[in-house]
Backbone as ProteinMPNN parsed JSONL, in Angstrom:
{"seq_chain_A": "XXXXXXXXXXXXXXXXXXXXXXXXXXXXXXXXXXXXXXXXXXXXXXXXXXXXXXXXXXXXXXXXXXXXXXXXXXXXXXXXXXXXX", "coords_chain_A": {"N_chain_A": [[0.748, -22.595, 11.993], [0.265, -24.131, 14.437], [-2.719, -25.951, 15.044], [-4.876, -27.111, 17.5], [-6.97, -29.05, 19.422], [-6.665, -27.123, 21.869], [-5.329, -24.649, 21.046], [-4.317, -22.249, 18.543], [-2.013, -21.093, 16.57], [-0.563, -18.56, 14.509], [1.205, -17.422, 12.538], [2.056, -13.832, 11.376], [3.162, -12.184, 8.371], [3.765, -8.812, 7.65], [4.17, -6.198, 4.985], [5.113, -3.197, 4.545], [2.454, -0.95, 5.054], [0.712, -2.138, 4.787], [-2.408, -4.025, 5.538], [-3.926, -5.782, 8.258], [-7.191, -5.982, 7.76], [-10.028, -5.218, 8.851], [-11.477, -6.934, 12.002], [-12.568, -8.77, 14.217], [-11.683, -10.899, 17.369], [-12.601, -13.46, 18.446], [-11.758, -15.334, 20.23], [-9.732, -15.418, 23.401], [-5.957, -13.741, 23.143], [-2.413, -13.801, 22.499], [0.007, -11.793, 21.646], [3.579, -12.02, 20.181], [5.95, -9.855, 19.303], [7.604, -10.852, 16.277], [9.543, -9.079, 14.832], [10.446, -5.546, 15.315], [7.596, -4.185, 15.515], [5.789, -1.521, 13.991], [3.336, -0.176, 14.02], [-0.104, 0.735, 13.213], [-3.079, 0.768, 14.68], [-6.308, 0.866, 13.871], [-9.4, 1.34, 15.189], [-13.279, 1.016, 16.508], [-15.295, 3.289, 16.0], [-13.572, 5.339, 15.084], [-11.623, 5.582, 16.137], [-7.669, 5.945, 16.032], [-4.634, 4.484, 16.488], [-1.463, 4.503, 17.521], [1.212, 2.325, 17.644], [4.508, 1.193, 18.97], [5.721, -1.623, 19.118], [8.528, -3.958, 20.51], [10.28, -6.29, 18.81], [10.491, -9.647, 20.543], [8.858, -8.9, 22.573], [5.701, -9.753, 24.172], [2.171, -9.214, 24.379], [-1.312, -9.601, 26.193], [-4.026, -9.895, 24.649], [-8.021, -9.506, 25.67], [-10.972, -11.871, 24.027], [-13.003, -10.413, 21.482], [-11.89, -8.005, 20.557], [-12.038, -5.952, 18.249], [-10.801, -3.887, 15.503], [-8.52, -2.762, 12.691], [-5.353, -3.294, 11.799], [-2.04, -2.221, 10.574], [0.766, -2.308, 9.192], [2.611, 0.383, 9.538], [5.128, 0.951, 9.232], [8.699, 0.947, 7.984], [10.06, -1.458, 7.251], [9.088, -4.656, 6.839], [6.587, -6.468, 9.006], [6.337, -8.387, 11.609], [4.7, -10.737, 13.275], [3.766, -13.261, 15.942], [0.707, -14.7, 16.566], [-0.923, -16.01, 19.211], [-3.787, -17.904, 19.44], [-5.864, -18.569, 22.672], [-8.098, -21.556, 22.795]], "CA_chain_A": [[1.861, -23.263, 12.659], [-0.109, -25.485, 15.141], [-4.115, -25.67, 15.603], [-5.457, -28.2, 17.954], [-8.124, -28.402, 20.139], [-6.312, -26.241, 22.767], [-4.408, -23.612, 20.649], [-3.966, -21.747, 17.123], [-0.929, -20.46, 16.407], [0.069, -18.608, 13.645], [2.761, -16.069, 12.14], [1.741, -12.814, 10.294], [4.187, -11.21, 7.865], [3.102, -8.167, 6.826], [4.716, -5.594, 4.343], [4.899, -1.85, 4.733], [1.552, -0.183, 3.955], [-0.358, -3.633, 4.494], [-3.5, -4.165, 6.517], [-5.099, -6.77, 8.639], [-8.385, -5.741, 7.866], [-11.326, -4.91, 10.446], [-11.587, -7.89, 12.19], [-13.47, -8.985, 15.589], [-11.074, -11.625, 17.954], [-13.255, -14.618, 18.455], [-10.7, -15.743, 21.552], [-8.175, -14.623, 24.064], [-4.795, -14.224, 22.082], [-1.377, -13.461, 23.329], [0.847, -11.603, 20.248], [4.648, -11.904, 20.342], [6.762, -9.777, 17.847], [9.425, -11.243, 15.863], [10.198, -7.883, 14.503], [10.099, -4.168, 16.056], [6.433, -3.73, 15.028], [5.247, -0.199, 13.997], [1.477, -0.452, 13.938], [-1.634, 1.892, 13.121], [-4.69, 0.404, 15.163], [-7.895, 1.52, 13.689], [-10.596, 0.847, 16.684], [-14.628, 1.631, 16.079], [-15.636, 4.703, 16.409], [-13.187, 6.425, 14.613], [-9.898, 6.333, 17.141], [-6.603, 5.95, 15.789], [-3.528, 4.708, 17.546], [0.042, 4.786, 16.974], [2.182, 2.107, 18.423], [5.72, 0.48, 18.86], [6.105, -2.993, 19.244], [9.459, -4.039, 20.083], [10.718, -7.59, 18.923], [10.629, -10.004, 21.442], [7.818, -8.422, 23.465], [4.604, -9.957, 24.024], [1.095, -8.319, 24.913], [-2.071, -10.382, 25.616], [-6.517, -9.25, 24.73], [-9.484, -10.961, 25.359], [-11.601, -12.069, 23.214], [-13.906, -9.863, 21.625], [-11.342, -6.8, 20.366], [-12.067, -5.088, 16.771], [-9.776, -3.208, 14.896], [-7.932, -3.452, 12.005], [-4.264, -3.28, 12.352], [-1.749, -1.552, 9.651], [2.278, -1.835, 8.866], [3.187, 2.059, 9.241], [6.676, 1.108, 9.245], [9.461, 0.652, 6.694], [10.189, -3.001, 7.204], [7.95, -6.079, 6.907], [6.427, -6.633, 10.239], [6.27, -10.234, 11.689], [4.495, -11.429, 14.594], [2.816, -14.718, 15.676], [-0.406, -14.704, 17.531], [-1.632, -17.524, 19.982], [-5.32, -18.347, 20.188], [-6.489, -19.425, 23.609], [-9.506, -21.906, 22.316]], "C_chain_A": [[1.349, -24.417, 13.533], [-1.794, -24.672, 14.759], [-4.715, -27.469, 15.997], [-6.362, -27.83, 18.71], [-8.064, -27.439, 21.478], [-5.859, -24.729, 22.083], [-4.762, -23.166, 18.852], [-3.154, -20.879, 17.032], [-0.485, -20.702, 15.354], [0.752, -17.115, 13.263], [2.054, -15.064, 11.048], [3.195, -12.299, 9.672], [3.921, -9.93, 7.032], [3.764, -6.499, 6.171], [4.452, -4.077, 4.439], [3.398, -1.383, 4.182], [0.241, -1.49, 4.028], [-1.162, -4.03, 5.608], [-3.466, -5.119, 6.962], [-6.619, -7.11, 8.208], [-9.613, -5.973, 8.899], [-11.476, -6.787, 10.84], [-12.43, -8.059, 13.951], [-12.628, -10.308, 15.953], [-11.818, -12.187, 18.556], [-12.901, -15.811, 19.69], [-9.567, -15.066, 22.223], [-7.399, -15.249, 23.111], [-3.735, -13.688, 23.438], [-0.176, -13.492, 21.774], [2.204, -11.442, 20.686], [5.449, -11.221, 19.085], [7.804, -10.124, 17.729], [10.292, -10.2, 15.31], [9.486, -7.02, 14.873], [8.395, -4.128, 14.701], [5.912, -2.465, 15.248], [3.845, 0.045, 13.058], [0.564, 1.003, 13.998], [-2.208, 0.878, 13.892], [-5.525, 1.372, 15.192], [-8.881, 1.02, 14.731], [-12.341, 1.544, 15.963], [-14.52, 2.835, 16.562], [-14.684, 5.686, 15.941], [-11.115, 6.237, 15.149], [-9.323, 5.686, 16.286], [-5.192, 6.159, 16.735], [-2.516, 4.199, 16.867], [0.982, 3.618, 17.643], [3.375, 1.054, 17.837], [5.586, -0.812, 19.509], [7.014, -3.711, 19.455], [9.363, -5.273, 20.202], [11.176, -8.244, 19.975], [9.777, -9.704, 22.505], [6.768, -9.311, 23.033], [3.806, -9.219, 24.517], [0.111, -9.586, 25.184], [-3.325, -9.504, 25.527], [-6.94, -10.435, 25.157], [-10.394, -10.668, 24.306], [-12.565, -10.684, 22.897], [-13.284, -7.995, 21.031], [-11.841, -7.034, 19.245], [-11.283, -4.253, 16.306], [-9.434, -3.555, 13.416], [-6.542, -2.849, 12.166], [-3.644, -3.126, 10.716], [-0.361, -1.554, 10.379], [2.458, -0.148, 8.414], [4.492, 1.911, 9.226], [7.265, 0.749, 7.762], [9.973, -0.33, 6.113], [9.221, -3.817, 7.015], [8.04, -5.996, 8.42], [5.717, -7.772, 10.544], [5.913, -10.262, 13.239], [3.915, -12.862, 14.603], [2.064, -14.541, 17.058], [-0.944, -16.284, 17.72], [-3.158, -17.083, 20.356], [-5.598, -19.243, 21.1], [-8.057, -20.376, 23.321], [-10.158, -22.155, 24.201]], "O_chain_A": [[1.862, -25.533, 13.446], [-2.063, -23.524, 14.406], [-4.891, -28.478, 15.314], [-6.706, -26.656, 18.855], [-9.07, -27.044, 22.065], [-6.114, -23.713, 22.729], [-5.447, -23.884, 18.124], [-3.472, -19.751, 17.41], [-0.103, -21.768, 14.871], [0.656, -16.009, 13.795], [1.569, -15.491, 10.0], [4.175, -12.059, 10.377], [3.866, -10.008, 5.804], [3.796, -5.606, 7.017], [3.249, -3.82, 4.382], [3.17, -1.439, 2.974], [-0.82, -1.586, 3.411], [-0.591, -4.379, 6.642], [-2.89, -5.899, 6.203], [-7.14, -8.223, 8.286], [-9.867, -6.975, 9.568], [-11.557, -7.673, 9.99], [-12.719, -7.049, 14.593], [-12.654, -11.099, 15.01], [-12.044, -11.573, 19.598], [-13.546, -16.819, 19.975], [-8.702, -14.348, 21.723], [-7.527, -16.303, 22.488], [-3.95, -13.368, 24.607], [0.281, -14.432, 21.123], [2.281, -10.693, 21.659], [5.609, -11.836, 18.03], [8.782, -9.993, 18.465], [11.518, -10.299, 15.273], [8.262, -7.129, 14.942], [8.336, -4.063, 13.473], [5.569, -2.119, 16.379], [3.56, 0.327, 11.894], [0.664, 2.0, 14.713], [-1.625, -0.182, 13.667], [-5.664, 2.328, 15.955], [-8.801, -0.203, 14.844], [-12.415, 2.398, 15.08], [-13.749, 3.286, 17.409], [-14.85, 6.853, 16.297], [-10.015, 6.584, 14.718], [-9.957, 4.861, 15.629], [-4.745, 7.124, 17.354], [-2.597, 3.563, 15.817], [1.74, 4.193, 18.425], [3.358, 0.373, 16.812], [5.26, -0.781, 20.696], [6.892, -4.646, 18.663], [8.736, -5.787, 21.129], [12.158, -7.77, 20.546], [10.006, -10.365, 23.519], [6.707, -9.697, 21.866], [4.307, -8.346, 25.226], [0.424, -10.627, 24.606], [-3.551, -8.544, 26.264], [-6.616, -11.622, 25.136], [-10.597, -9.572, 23.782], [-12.879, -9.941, 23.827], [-14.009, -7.002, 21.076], [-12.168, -8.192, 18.986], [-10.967, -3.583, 17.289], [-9.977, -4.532, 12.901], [-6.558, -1.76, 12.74], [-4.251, -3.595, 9.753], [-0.119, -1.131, 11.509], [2.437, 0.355, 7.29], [5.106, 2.978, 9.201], [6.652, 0.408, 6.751], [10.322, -0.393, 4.935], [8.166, -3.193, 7.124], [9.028, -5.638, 9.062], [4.708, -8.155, 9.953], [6.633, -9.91, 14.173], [3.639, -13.519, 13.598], [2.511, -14.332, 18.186], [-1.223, -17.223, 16.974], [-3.585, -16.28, 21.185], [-5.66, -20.445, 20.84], [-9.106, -19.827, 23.659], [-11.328, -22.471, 24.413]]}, "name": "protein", "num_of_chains": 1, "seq": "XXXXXXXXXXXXXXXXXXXXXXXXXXXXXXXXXXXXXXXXXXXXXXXXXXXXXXXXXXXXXXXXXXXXXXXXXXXXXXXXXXXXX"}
C-alpha cells in the first residue's frame, strides 16, 4: 500500500486454515484489524496462543518478534500492518 523511506504499509488477507509462516519482525509494527481476527500464534519454543482480534483494534511490537501466525477462524482474516523504518 505505501513504502517510503519512513513507513511500509501493507494489508494481509488471509483465508481460513492459512499461515504467515515463521517469520522474525525486522522493525517496530503497529497491526490494525479490518476484520474480527481469530489467530493461532506459534512463538519458539514450542508455546501456542489463542487470540481474538476484534476489527478496528490496533496492537503495536517491537522489532525483533518471531512467530508464525495462523487463520483459526471461519472467515478470511484481514489486517494491515505498519512498519516503523
Amino acid at each position: 500500500m505505501i513504502d517510503d523511506p519512513r513507513v511500509r504499509v501493507t494489508r494481509f488477507d488471509f483465508e481460513p486454515g492459512a499461515e504467515t509462516g515463521w517469520h522474525t519482525h525486522a522493525m517496530d509494527y503497529v497491526i490494525t484489524a479490518v476484520t474480527d481476527c481469530h489467530m493461532r500464534l506459534d512463538m519458539p519454543g514450542g508455546e501456542m496462543r489463542e487470540v481474538v482480534v476484534p476489527a478496528g483494534t490496533a496492537y503495536r511490537r517491537e522489532e525483533g518478534v518471531e512467530h508464525n501466525v495462523i487463520n483459526i477462524g471461519d472467515e478470511v482474516m484481514s489486517f494491515v500492518e505498519v512498519e516503523l523504518k
